[in-house]
C-alpha positions as CSV (number, residue, x, y, z in Angstrom):
1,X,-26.2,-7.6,-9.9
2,X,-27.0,-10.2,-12.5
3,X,-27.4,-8.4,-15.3
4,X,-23.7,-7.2,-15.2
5,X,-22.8,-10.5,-16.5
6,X,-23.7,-8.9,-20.2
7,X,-20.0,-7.6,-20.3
8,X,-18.9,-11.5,-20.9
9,X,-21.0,-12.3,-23.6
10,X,-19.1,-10.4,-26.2
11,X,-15.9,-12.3,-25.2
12,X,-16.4,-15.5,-27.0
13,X,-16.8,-17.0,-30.1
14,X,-21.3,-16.5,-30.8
15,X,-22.5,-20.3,-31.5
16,X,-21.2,-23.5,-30.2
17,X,-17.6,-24.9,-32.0
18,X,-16.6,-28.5,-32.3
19,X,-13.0,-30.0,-30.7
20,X,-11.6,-30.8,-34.9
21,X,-9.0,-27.8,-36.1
22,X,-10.7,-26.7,-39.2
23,X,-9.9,-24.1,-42.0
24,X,-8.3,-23.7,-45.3
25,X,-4.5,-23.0,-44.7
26,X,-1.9,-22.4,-47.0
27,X,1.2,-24.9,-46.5
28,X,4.6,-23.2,-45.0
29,X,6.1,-22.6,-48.4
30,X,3.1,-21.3,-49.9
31,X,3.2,-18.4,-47.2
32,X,7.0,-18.1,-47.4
33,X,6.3,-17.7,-51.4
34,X,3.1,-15.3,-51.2
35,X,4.9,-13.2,-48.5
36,X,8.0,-12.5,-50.8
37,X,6.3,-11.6,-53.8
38,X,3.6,-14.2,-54.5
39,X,0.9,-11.7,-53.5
40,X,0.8,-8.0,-51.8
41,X,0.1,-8.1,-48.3
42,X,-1.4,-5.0,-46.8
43,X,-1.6,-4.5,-43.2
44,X,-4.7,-3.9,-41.6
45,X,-4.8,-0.2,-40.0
46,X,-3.6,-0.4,-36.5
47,X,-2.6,-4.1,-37.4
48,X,0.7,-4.2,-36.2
49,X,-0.6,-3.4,-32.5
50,X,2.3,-1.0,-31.9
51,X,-0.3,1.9,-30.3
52,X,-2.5,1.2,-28.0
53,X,-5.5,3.6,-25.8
54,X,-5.2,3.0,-22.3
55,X,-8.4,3.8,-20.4
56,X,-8.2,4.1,-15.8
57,X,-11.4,3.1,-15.6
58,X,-12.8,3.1,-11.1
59,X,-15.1,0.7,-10.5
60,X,-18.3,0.7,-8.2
61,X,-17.4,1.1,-4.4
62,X,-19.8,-1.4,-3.7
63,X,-17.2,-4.0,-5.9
64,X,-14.1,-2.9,-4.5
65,X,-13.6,0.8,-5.8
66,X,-10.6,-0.6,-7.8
67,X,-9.4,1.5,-10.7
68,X,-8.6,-0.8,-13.6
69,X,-6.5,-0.6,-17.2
70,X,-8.5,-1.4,-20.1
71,X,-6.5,-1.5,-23.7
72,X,-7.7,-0.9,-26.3
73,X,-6.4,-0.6,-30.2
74,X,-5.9,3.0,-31.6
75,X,-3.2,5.6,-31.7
76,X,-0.8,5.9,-28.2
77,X,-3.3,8.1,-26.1
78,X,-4.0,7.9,-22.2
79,X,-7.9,8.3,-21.0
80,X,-8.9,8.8,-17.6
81,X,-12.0,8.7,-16.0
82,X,-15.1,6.3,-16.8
83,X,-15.7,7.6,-20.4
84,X,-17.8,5.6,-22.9
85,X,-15.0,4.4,-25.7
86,X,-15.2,4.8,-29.0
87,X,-12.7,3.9,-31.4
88,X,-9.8,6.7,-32.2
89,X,-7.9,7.8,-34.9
90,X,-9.7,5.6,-37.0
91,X,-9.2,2.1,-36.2
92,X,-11.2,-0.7,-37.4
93,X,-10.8,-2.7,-33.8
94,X,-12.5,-3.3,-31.2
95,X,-11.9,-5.6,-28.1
96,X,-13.2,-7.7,-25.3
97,X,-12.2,-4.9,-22.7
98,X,-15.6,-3.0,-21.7
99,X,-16.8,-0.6,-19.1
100,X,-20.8,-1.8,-17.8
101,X,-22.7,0.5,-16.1
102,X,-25.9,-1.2,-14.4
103,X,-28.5,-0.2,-11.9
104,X,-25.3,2.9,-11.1
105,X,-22.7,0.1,-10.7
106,X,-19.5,0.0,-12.8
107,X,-18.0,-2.8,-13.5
108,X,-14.8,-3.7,-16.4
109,X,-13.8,-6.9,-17.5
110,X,-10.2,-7.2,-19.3
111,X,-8.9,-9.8,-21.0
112,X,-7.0,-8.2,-23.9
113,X,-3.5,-6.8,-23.5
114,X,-0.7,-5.3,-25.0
115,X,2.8,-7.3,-24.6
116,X,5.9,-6.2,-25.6
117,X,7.3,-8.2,-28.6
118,X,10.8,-6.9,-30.0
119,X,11.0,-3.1,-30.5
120,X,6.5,-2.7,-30.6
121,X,3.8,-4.2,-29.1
122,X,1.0,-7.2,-30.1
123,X,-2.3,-7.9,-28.8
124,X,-2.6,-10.6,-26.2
125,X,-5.8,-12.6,-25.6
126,X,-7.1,-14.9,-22.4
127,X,-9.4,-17.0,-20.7
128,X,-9.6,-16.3,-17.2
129,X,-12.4,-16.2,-14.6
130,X,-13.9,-12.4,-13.4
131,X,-14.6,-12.5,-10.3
132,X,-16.9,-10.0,-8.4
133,X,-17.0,-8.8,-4.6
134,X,-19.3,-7.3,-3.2
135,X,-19.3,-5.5,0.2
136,X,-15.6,-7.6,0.7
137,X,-17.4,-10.7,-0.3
138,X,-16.8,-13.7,-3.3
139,X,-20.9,-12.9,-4.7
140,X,-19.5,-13.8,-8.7
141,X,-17.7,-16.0,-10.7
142,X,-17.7,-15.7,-14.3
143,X,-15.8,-17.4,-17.3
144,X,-14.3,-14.9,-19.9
145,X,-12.5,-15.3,-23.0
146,X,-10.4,-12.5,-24.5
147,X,-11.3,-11.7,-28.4
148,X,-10.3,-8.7,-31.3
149,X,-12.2,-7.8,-34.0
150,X,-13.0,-5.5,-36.7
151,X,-15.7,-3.3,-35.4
152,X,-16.7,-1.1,-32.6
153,X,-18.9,-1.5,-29.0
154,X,-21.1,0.6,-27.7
155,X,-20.6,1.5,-24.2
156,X,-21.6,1.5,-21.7
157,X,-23.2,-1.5,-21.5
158,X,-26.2,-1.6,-19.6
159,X,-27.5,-4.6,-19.2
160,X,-28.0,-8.4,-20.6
161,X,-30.1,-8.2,-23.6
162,X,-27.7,-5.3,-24.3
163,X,-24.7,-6.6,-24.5
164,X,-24.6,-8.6,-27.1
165,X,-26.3,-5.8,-29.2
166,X,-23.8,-3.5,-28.6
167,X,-21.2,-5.1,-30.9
168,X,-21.2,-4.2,-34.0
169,X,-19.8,-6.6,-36.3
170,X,-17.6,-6.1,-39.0
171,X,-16.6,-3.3,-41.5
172,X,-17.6,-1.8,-44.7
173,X,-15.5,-4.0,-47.1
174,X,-15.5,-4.6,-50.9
175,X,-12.2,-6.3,-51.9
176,X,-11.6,-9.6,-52.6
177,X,-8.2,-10.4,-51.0
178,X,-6.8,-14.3,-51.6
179,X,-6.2,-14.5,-47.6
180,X,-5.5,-13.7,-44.4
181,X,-2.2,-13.4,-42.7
182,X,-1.0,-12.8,-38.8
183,X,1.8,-14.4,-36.7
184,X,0.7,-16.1,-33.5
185,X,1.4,-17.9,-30.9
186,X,-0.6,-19.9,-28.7
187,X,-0.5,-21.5,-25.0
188,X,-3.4,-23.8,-24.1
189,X,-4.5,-24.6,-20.9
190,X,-3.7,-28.4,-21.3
191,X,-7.1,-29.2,-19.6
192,X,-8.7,-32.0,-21.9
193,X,-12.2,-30.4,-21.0
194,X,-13.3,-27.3,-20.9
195,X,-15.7,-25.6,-18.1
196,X,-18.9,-23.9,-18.3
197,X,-19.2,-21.2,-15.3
198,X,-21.9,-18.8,-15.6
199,X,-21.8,-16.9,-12.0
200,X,-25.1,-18.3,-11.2
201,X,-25.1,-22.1,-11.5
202,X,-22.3,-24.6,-10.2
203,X,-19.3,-25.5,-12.3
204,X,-20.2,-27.7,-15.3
205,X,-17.7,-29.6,-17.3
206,X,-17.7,-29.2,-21.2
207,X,-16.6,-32.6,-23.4
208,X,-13.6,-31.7,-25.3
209,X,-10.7,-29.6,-25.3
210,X,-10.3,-25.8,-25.8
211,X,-9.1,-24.1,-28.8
212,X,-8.0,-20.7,-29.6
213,X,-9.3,-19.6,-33.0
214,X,-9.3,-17.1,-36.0
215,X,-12.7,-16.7,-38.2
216,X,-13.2,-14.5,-41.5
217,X,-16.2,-14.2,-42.9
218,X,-16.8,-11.6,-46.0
219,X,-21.0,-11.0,-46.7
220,X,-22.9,-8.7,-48.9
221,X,-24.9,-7.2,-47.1
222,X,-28.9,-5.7,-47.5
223,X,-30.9,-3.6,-45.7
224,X,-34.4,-3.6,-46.3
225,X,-36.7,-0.4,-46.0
226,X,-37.3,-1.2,-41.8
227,X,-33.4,-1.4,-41.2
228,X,-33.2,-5.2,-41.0
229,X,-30.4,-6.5,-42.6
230,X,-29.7,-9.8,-44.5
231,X,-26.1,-11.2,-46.2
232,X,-24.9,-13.5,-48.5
233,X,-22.1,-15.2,-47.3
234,X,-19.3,-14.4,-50.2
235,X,-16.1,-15.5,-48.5
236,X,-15.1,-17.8,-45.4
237,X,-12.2,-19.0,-43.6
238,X,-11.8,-20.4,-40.1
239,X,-9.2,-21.4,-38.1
240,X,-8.6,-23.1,-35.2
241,X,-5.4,-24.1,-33.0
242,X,-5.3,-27.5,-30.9
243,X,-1.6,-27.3,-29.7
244,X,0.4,-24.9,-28.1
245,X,3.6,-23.3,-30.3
246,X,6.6,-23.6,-29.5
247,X,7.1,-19.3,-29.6
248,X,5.8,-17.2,-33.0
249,X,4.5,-18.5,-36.1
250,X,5.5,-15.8,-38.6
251,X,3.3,-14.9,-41.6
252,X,1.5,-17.9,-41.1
253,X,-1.3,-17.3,-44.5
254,X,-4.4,-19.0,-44.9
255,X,-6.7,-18.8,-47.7
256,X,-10.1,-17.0,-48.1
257,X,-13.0,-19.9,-49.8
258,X,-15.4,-17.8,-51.7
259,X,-18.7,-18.4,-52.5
260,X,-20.7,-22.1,-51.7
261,X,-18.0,-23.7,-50.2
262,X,-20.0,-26.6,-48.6
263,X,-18.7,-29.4,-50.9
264,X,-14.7,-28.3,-50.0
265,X,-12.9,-31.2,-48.0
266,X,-12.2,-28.7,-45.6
267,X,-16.3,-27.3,-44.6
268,X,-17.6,-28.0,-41.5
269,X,-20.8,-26.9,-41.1
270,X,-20.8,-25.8,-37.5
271,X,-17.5,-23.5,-37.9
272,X,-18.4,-22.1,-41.3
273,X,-22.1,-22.8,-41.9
274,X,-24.7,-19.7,-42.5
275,X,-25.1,-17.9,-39.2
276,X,-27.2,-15.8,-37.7
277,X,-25.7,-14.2,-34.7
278,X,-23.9,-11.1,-34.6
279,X,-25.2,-7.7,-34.7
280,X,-24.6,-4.7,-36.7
281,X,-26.0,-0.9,-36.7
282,X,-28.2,-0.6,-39.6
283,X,-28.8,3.1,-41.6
284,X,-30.8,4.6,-38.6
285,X,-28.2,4.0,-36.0
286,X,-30.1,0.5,-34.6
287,X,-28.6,-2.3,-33.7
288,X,-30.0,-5.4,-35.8
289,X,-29.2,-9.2,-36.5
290,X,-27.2,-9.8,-39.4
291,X,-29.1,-12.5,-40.9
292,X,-27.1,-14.7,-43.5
293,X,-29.5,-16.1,-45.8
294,X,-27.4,-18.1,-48.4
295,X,-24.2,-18.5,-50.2
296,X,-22.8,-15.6,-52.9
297,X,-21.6,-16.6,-56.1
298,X,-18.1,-17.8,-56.2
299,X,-17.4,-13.9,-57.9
300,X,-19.6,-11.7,-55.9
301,X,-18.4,-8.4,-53.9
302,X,-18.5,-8.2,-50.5
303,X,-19.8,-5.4,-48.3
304,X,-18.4,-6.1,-45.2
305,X,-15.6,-7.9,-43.7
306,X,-15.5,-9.9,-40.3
307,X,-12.5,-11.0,-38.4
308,X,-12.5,-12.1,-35.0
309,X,-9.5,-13.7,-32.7
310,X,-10.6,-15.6,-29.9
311,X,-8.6,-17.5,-26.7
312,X,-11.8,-19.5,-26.7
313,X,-14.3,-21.1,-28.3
314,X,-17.5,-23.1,-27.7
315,X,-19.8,-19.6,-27.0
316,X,-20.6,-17.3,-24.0
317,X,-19.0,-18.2,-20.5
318,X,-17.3,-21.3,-21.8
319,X,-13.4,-22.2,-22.3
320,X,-10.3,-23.2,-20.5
321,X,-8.7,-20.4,-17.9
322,X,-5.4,-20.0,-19.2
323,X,-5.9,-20.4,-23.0
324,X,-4.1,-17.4,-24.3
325,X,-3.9,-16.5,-27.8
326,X,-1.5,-14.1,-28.9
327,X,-1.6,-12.3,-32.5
328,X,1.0,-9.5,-34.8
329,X,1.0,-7.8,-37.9
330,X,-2.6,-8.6,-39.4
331,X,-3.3,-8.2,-42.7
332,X,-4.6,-9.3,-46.0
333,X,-3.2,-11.0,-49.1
334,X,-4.1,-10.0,-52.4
């Protein structure tokens, strides 16, 4: 049963993330002024979350033999069954919801939602804990953290070493848009540390509190004659929320930093540094580490573009259960 436990690893943030809210964001009027004429905005495709898949997926009998509702970002279509997903009508997003199939057991975890929000829909993120039964009994407890992002998964996902692996980050990209812009709201946990639970160890308490967060990263990518891949970083931003809101922040716009961005005020090396952990497929279909090997020049072109929204942050089975992160009309400012 333990290798199950790959489904989680996609769910949060890849690397360890200090407690300090970080990024580059433009100041209220700034937004206000881009948003009415200061810059185009261009919504993302599927961006305003008004369609959504819905997958009935039954799990093992040996688990329960529940059927489940996973969501998932495309055009307004129903799927029944236990079908491997792959993203419809050509969206660009792909989601912490998954289907695992391992050693002929099928198990789901979902922690992204659609919610109602006026006359449409927006995409609803959060930490909870997955819990497993097996045979009627409490065998698994897991820590999961709900996260969107531009990309796809392949499913199902078999096993430990595969599940991170079956992400594939980002999207072929080559603008160079001034920012990023979303509304949001947010509702921490209000725990002042956050827990590590990994289904197979005790509880363990993680130092500082847990943040919901938004990271861009735009890279030029190259892929050398065996299919690895390496990237320049060309533009960053990252941000993350400390407080809960007080309902939607509307348009809320924060600025893209391109090229060596590590003598900004606003760097922090842990959040935005060079990183080598997501995965993409490379030209023969296998999934390979992206491997950032230094900074672009300040006017370089991207390839591809990575956005991820997280409830959570700090890496694989860690966060607060209740952080939820919720996110609307996504798009870029140019």
């Amino acid at each position: 049963m333990k290798r199950w436990l790959a489904i989680m690893l996609i769910s949060t943030v890849c690397g360890t993330a200090p407690y300090a809210a970080t990024g580059n964001p433009a100041t209220p009027a700034q937004a206000a002024g881009e948003k009415e004429g200061g810059g185009k905005f261009t919504l993302f495709k599927y961006g305003n979350f008004d369609s959504w898949v819905t997958r009935y997926i039954k799990e093992s009998a040996v688990i329960g033999g529940a059927t489940k509702t996973l969501y998932e970002i495309g055009p307004t279509s129903t799927v029944n069954g236990n079908t491997a997903y792959t993203n419809k009508g050509g969206s660009p997003w792909a989601t912490s919801n998954v289907m695992a199939k391992v050693s002929g057991i099928t198990k789901t975890n979902n922690t992204v939602f659609k919610e109602k929000r006026g006359n449409g829909f927006c995409a609803k993120m959060t930490t909870h804990i997955e819990k497993v039964k097996v045979l009627g009994m409490i065998n698994i407890s897991v820590l999961a953290a709900g996260s969107i992002y531009l990309g796809d998964m392949k499913e199902p996902i078999t096993g430990t070493k595969e599940g991170l692996k079956a992400a594939n980050w980002g999207i072929p990209f080559k603008q160079r848009p001034k920012a990023v812009r979303f509304d949001y709201k947010v509702a921490l946990s209000g725990e002042s540390n956050r827990i590590k639970l990994t289904g197979f160890s005790s509880r363990q308490t993680i130092a500082g509190k847990d943040l919901a967060m938004a990271v861009l990263y735009l890279q030029k990518r190259h892929e050398d004659a065996k299919g690895n891949i390496t990237a320049e970083r060309v533009g960053t931003m990252v941000v993350t929320y400390a407080k809960s809101t007080n309902g939607w922040v509307n348009g809320a716009t924060y600025n893209i930093m391109y090229g060596d961005i590590r003598n900004n005020p606003s760097y922090n090396a842990t959040l935005m540094g060079l990183r080598s952990c997501d995965y993409a497929r490379n030209s023969k279909g296998e999934s390979v580490l992206v491997k950032e090997t230094k900074w672009a020049n300040a006017n370089e072109t991207p390839t591809h573009l990575i956005l991820q929204f997280s409830s959570s942050h700090g890496g694989a089975y860690i966060g607060s259960p209740g952080n939820t992160l919720w996110i609307d009309n996504v798009g870029l400012v140019y």
